[in-house]
N, C-alpha and C positions, 0 to 999 in steps of 0.2 A: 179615793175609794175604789175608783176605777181599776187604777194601775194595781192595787194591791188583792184583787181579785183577780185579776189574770196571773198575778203570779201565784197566788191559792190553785187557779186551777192546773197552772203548769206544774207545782211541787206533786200534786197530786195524781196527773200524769204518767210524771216520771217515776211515784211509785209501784204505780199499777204497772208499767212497763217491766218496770223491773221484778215484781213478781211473778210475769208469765214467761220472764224469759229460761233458755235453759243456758245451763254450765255447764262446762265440758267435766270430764272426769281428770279431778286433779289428784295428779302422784301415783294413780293406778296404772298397772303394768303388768306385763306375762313374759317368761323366761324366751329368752331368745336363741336357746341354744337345746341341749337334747333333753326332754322332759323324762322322767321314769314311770316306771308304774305306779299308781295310789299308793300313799302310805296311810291314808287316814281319807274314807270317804262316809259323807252322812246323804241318803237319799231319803229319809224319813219313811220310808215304807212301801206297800200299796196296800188297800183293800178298800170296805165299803163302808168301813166304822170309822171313828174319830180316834184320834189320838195314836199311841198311848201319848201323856205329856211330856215335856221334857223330864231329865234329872235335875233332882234339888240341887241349887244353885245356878241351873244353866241359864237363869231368865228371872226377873222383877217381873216380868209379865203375868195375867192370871189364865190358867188353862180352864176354853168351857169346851163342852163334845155336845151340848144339847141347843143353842143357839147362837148366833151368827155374834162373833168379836164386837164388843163396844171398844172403846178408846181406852189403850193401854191392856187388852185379852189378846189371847193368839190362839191358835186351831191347827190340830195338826190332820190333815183332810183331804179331800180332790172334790169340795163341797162348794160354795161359793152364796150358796145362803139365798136368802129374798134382797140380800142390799141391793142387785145388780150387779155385782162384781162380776168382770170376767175373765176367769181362769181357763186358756183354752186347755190343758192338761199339765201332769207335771211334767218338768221337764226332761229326768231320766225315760222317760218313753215306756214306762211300767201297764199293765195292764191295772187298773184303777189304781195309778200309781199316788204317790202322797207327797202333798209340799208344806212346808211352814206356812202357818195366814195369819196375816201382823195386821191388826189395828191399830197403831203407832198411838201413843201416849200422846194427852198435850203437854205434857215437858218433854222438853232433848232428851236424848240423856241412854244411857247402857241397857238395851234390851237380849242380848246372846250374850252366852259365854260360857266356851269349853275348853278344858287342855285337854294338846293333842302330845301326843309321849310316842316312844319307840324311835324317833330321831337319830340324827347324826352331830355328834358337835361340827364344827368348823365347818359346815354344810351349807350350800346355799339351795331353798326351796321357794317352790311358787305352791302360794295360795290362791283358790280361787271357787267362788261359787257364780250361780244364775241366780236373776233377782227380775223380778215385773211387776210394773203397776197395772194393778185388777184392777182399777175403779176407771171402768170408761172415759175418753173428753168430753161427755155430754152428762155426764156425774155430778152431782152438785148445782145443778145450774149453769153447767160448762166453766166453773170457776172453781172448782176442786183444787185441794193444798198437794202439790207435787210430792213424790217421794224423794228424801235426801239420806243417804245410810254413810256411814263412815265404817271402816274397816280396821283394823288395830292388831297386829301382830305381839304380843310381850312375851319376855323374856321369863320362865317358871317360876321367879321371884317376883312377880309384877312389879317390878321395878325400873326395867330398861324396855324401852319400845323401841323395836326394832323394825317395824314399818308402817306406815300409816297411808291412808286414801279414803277419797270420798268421792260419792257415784256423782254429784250433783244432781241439780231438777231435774227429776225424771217424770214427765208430765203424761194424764193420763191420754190414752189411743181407741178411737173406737176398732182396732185388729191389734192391740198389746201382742209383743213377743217379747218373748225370755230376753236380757241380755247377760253376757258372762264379763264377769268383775273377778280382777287379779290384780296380786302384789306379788313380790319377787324379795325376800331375804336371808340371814345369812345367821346360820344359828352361831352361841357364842362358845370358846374352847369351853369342854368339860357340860357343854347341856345339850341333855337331848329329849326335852319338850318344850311346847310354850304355849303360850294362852292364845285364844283368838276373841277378841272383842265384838260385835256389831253393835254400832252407837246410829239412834234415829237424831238425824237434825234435823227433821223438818217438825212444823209445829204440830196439834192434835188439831181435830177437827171435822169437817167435812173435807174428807179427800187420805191423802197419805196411808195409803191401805195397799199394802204389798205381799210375794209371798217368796218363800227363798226355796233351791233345791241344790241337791249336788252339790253340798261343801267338799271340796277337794287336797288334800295337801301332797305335791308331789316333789322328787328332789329336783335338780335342775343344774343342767352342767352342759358344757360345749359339744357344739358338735365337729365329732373327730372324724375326718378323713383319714385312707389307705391308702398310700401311695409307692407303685415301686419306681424310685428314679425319678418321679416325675410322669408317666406312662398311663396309670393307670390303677384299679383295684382288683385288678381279676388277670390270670393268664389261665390259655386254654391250649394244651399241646397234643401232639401223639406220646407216646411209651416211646419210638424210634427216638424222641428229640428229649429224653430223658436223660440223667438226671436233673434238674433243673436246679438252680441256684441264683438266688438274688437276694436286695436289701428292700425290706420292709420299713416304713415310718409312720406313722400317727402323726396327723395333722390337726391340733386342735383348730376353734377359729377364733378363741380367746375370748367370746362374748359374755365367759360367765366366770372360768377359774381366773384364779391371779398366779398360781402356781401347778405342776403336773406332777403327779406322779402313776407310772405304769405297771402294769403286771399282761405280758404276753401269754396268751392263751392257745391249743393248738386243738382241733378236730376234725376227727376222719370224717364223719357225715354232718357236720354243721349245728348238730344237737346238742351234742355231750362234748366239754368241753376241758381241757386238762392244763393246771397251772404250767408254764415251764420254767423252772428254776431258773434261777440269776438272769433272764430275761426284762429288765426291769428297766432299759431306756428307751427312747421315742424310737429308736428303729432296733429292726433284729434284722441279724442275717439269716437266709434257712440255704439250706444248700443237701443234697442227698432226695431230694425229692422224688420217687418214681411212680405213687398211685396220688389220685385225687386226695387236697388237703387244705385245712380251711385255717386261718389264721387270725385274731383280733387281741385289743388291748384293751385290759380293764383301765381307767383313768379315775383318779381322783385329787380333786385339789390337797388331800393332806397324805402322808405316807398311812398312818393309821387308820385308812378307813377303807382301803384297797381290801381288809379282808370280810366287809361289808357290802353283800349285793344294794342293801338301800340309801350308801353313800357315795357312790359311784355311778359311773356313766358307760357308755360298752362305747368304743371306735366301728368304723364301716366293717365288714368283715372282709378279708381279702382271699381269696380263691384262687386255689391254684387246682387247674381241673386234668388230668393225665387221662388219654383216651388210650387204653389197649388195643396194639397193632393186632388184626387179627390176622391168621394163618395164610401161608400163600395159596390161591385155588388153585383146583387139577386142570390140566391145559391139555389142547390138542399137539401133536407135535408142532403144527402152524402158527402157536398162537406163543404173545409173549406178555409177560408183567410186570406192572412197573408201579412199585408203590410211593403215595403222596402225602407226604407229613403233615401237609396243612388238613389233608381231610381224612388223614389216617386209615384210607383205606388203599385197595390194590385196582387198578386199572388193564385189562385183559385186550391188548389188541391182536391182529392176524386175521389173515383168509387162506384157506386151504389154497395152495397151487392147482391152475388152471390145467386142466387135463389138455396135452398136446393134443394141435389138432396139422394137418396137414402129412398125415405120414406116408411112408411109401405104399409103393403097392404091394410089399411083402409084407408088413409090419403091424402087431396088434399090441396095447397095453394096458397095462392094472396098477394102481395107486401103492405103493408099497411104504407101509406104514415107520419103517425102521429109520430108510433110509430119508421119511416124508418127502419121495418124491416120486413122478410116474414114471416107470420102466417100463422098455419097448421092446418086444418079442418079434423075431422074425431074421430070414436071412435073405438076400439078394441074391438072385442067378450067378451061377459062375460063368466069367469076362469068357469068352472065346478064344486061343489061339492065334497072337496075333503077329505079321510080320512088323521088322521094328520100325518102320515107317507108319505104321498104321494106327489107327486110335479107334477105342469102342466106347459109344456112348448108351446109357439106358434108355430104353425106350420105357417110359411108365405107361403109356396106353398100352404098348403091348406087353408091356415087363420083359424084353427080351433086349438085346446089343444089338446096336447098329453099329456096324466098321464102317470104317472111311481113312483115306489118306495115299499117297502116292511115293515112292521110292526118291530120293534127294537127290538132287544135280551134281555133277560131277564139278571140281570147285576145279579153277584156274591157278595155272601154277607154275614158281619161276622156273629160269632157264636150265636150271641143275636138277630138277624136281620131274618124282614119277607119283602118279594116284592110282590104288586101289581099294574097294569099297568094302568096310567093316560091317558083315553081318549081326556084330554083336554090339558093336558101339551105335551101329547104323550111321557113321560118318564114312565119307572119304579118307582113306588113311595115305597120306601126303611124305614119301621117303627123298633121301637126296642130300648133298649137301655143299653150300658155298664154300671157294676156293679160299685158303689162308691168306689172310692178310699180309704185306711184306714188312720187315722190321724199318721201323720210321725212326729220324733225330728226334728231338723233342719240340722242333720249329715245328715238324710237316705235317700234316693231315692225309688219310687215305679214302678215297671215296669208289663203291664198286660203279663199277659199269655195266647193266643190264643187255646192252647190247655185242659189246665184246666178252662178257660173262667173266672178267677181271678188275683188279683195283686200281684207279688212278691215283698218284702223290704227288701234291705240291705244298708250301712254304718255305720260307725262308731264316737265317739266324738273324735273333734281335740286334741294333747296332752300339756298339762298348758306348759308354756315358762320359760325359765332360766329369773331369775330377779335381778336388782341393791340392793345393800346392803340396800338402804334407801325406794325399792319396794314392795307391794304386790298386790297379782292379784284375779279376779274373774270372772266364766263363766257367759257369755251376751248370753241367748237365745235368744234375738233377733238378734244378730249381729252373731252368732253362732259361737264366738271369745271369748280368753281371754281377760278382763280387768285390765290395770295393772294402780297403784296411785302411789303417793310418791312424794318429790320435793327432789333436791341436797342439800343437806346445802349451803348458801349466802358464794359467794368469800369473804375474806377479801377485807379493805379497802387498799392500796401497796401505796408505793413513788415510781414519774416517773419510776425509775432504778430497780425496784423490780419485780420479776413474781410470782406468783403461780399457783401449780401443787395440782391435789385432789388426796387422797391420798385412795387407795378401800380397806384397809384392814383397815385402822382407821376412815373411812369412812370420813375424812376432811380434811384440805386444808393443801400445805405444801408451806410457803414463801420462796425466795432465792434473793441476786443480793445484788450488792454494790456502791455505788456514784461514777460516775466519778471523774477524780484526777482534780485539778483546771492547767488550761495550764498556759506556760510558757509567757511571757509579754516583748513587747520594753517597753522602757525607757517612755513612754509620755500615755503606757495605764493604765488601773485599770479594774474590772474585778467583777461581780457577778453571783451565780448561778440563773438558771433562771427555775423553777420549770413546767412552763408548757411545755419549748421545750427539759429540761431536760438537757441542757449543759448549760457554763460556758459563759454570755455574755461580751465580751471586748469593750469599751469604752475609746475613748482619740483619738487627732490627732496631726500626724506629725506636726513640725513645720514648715511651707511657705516656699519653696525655696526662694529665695532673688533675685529680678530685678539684670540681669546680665548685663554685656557688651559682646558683640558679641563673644569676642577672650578670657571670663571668662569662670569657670567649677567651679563646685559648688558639695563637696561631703556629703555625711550627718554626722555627728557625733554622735556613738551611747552612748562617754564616755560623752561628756559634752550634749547631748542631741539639738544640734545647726547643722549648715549650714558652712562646712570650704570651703571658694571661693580662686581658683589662677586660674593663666597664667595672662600676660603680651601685651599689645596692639602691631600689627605690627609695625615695621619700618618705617619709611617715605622712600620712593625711591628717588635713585639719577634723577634731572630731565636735560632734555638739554635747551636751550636757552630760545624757547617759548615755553615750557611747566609749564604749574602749575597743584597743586595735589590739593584733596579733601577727605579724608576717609569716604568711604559707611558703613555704618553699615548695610546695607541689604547684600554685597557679604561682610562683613570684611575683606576690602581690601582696597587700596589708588587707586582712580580714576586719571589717568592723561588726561588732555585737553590739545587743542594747538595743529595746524598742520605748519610745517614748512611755513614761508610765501614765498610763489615764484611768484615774478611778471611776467609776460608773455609781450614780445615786440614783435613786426613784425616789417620790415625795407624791402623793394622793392629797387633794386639796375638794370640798365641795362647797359648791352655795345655794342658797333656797330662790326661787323664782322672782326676778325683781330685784335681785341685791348683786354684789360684785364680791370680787377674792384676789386678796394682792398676794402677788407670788415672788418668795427673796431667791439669789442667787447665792445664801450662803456657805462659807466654807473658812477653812485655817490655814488657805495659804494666806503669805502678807505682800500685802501690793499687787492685789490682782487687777488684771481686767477682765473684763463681760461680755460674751457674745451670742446676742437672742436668736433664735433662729428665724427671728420675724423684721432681723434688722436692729434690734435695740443694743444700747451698751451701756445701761445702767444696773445697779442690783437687784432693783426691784422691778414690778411690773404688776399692773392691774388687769385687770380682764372681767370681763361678762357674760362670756360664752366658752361652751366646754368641749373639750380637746384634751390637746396633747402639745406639750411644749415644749421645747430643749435652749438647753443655755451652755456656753463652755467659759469654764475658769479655770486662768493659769496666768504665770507669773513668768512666763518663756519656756519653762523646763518640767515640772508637774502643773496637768493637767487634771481637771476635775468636770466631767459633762451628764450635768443634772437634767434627768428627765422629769418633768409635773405631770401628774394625769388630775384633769381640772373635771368633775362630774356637775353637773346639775342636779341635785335633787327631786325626782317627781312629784310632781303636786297630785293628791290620789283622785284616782277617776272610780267612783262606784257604779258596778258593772247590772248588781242586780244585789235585792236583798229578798232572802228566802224565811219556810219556818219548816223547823225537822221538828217536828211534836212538839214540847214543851220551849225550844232556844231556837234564836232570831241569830242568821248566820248572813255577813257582808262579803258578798264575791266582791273583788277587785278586779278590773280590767288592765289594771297594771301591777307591776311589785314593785314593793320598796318595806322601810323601814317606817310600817304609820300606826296610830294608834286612833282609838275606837272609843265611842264614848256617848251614853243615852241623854245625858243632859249638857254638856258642852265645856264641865270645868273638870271633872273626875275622868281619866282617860285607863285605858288597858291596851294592852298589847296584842291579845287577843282578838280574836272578829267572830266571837261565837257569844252570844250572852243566851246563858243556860238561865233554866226553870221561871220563863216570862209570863205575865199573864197574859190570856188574850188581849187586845188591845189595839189602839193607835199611838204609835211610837215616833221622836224626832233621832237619829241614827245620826252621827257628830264623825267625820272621820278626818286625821291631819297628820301628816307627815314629821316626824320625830325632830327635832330641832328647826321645825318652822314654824311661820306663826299664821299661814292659808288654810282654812277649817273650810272639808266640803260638807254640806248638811241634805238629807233624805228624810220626808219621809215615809212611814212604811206601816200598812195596817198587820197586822201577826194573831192569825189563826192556825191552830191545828186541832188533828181529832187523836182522840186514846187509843192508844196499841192495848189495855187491858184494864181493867176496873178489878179491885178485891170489895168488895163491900162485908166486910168483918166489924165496922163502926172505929175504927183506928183513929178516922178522920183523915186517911190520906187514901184517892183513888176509893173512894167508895159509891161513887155514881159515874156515870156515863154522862158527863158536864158539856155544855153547847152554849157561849150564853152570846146569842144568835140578833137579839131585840133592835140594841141599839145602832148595829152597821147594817142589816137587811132590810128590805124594806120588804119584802117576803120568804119565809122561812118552813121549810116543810122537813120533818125528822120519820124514818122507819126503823124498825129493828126487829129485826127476822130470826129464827132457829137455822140450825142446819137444811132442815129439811122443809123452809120455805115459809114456815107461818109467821104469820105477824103476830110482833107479843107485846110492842110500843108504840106511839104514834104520838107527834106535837107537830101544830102547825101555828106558825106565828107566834110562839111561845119557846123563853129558855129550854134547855134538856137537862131535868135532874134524872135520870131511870137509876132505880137501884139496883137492875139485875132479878127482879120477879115478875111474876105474872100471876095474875091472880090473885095477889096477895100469899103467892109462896114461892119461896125460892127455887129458881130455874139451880141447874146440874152446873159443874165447870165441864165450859166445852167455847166453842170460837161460835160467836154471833154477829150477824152480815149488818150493814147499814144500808140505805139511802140517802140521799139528805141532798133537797134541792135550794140553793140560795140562789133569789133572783132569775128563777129561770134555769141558773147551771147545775146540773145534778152532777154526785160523787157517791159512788158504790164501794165498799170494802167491807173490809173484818175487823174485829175487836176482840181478844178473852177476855173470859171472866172468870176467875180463878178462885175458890172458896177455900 
């Protein structure tokens, strides 16, 4: 009783757990690439009145404007009632702006629903609204039913659903904020509306009180970069550095279309914007460019929808900016300009010229603007009269010449020479002149004599030269040389091999030398002398080696002048069974092929715990033998423990190597036995192949036994072809997930029957809002669902219930 009470309390646990837990949001998403403008937004309003309600059909729901939503009403509002709710405002930011307020139903089930039209076919769109749970964490007794909403995209036949998500537990906060919920899909060829669903999953009751705002539908498509080259999406030049030209591209990033199609756009100021004809692939050229101009591409995944602003997406816009050079400025004559393209404008340097300073003592000046320079007025005294020796310098203290200088020396001079002094040159003028030179041979040299004031001559004639036997010579007074004549006598005419040497005593030529010997010869030359290279030319050719065989050798014969060929072709090798041979003549050698055949088997064998499994070696060859991997060489083989076994059989030439995989069977180990409401469920601490069974002869395969009474049970579990049966047992309580009391006879009380396994038992039963409406203590629980003696409302009513000491709190509907 023990054991089956701690696991009562642990099912029970792990419920509770599991209902406060939260879900993530499954399958909900938002466009990850360029979103558009709204094609379809609902803010529900602002002011200070209620409503208006929805349009017929958009909701199951009942619209009130005069009191706070019960279970399954909704308010269209920025009110939040006496429940507590709390709405910190709506979420478009309206001045008494207005949100949906849903009191969720206690069944699941379709509370919105509107088509939204004006679409695109073949268009992908993100939906998405803001959603919050108003009912505080301290709501309900801090046990409030979370909000769960499903979202639903379909296709305007409600037929096809084209996206789906759900927010999961969204539990309540004492500081609630909005959060925004999205889906991402993809309308179908030829439709352009669709339905949008909101489905509540969570149950009715205390809690699941939400408000919606800012339903959204917008389109959604990639986002496209501008790129020239690689560089960049904008250039900025001067008008100097015009016209400009380059290639433009649109870069999607593929996160949304699966296909592109373009339409090039062109604008002077970025506003207004002009199709350009046949511009219609990922890059354009532009070129002719000279003022400011703006560039982008419409994109759209289908070609047909390019002439739709709400099926398409816009690229970066790309800029190309032209700065006008402006004019050159007025300059002084000093100054000069020089214009800079990167920053389009002109740069003005210069300094007026330094006004001379230093000038004479005559001299005054003024800037003259023509020539921009300063010019100097004035003239210096006139030099004085001077003799030609003399020199005048200014005096600038006084402004007047100073002379100075003295008359020149009378200069020294040769022995034939007279000096008189030139008033005009101011030199010595030096007359006179040396006696003639005497006519000389061509040997002598003449040099004067200062002393005797005449020329002395001496040299002598060069001495005649030794000369060739066939020479003679004569003096050249012009050359002041001997001249020597004669020629050598003509060399003989020689054969290649011959020299001559001249001979000075006999004054002529002496021949010598003898013919090379004729060489030695093979057998197949002949041989002539060859008078210009002067040796012995040989002609003739071997005869052809002879097409060998690989494993042939071929020597030359110089007696019979032929080719003598031996050796012998390899052996043929001995082969085994499947092998055959081939002789390569590229290795000269015998190729063998053929790899031994060996079949491969598997065979799966199992036994139950305690028992054994004989394992054969069989096969169809004949006259085998056996070889165990464990040593053995019989056919067969026992075993008791499991593995993995191998055997080989073969008869010398086909081979056959059977592998056994030998398993154990698990005997079952029951890990834990639970109760889900009404069925008694057997965890396994192992797997296998075992069956289940309440009395010990009727078994199932199963390990769930549905619709049990409460009770103390014997739980039978055994492994499918053996004969080890594990036995539990297990006491099996649960409490009702919902009572209908309609008198059906099924589920019409709230049943406990608590007497016989407790040895104390205490039962509550509460409304949403905390009153006790049942009580049993130490006694079964029949409650039918009234108070009073009249029927309570369908709504979700709370328990306690303490057995032994352990208390368990939750919920129950009651459904009428």
């Amino acid at each position: 009783m023990r054991n089956s009470l701690l696991d009562l309390k642990l099912l029970v646990f792990i419920s509770i757990s599991l209902l406060f837990s939260k879900e993530m949001h499954g399958q909900l998403g938002f466009c990850q690439g360029n979103s558009g403008d709204p094609i379809f937004s609902e803010t529900f309003g602002s002011g200070t009145d209620y409503g208006p309600g929805l349009p017929t059909g958009t909701t199951t729901y009942t619209f009130v404007n005069t009191t706070g939503p019960q279970d399954g009403e909704y308010t269209i509002s920025q009110n939040t009632f006496s429940y507590g709710w709390n709405l910190p405002s709506d979420h478009t930011g309206d001045v008494n702006g207005k949100a949906l307020i849903v009191n969720a139903s206690f069944t699941t089930g379709e509370f919105y629903n509107i088509a939204v039209s004006g679409l695109c076919e073949n268009t992908t769109y993100e939906f998405s609204s803001w959603l919050i749970n108003i009912l505080p964490s301290s709501g309900c007794g801090g046990n409030g039913i979370p909000v769960n909403v499903e979202f639903q995209i379909w296709d305007d036949t409600n037929t096809s659903l084209l996206a789906n998500g759900n927010t999961g537990d969204i539990y309540g906060s004492a500081t609630p904020n909005w959060e925004q919920y999205g889906l991402v899909f993809q309308t179908l060829p030829g439709q352009t509306s669709v339905i949008l669903k909101i489905i509540n999953n969570g149950a009715g009751g205390c809690g699941n009180d939400l408000a919606i705002d800012d339903i959204i539908f917008k389109s959604c498509g990639d986002l496209i970069a501008t790129e020239d080259n690689g560089t960049g999406n904008s250039i900025e030049m001067c008008s100097t550095q015009a016209p400009f030209s380059d290639t433009i591209t649109a870069i999607p990033d593929n996160t949304v279309f699966s296909t592109h199609f373009y339409q090039w756009q062109v604008s002077n100021d970025g506003v207004n914007w002009t199709d350009l004809a046949g511009e219609i692939n990922a890059s354009i050229g532009v070129s002719g460019i000279t003022t400011t101009t703006y560039y982008r591409a419409k994109v759209a995944e289908y070609a047909a929808n390019l002439n739709n602003s709400d099926c398409l997406t816009f690229s970066d816009v790309y800029e190309i900016v032209i700065n006008q050079a402006p004019p050159p400025p007025i300059m002084a004559c000093w100054e000069t300009a020089t214009f800079d393209d990167s920053s389009c404008s002109w740069t003005v340097v210069g300094t007026q010229p330094v006004e001379p300073v230093g000038l004479e003592c005559w001299e005054s000046t003024f800037f003259n603007t023509n020539t921009c320079t300063w010019e100097i007025n004035g003239t210096q005294p006139i030099q004085p009269t001077l003799e030609c020796w003399e020199i005048a310098t200014f005096n600038d203290i006084t402004c007047t010449w100073d002379i100075l200088g003295t008359q020149p020396v009378q200069p020294n001079i040769e022995c034939w020479e007279t000096a008189t002094f030139n008033s005009t040159t101011c030199v010595w003028d030096v007359s006179g002149i040396q006696p003639v030179q005497p006519a000389l041979e061509c040997w002598e040299t003449a040099t004067f004599n200062d002393i005797t004031c005449s020329w002395d001559v001496s040299g002598a004639q060069p001495v005649q030269p030794t000369l060739e036997c066939w020479e003679t010579t004569i003096f050249n007074t012009t050359t002041c040389t001997w001249d020597i004549s004669g020629i050598q006598p003509a060399q003989p005419t020689l054969e290649c091999w011959e020299i001559a040497t001249f001979n000075d005593i006999t004054c002529s030529w002496d021949v010598s030398g003898t013919q090379p010997v004729q060489p030695t010869l093979e057998c197949w030359e002949t041989t002539i002398f060859n008078t210009i290279t002067c040796t012995w030319d040989i002609s003739g050719i071997q005869p052809v080696q002879p097409d060998l065989e690989c494993w042939e050798i071929a020597t030359f014969n110089d007696i019979t002048c032929s080719w003598d060929v031996s050796g012998a072709q390899p052996a043929q090798p001995t082969l085994e069974c499947w092998e055959t041979t081939i002789f390569n003549t590229t290795t000269c050698s015998w190729d063998i092929v053929g790899a031994q055949p060996i079949e491969f088997i598997e065979e799966f064998l199992s036994f139950c715990d305690g028992n054994e499994v004989v394992m054969q070696a069989d096969s169809d060859i004949v006259n085998p033998t056996y070889q165990w991997s464990s040593g053995e060489v019989t056919e067969f083989k026992t075993v008791d423990v499991a593995g993995t076994y191998e055997v080989l059989i073969t008869d010398g030439c086909f081979t056959i190597e059977k592998t056994i995989y030998v398993e154990q069977i698990p005997t079952p180990n029951i890990e834990s036995i639970t109760s889900d409401g009404s069925s008694i469920i057997v965890n396994m601490s192992n797997s296998g192949d075992f069956e289940y069974s309440l009395d010990g002869i009727s078994f199932q395969f199963s390990s769930i036994f549905s619709n049990m009474d409460a009770g103390s049970y014997t739980i039978y579990v055994k492994a499918f072809d053996c004969d080890v049966i594990i036995v539990m047992n297990y006491f099996h309580f649960f409490i009702q997930k919902f009572i209908t009391p309609n008198g059906d006879g099924q589920n019409d009380f709230f049943a406990l029957n608590l007497v016989p396994y407790f040895r104390t038992s205490e039962v509550y039963i509460f409304d949403r809002y905390g009153k006790l409406l049942f009580s049993s203590i130490n006694r079964n629980v029949f409650w039918d669902g009234t108070f009073n003696n009249e029927d309570l409302p369908t709504s979700d009513y709370w328990y306690r219930i303490v057995l032994d000491g352990e208390e368990f709190v939750g919920h129950f509907g009651l459904k009428r």
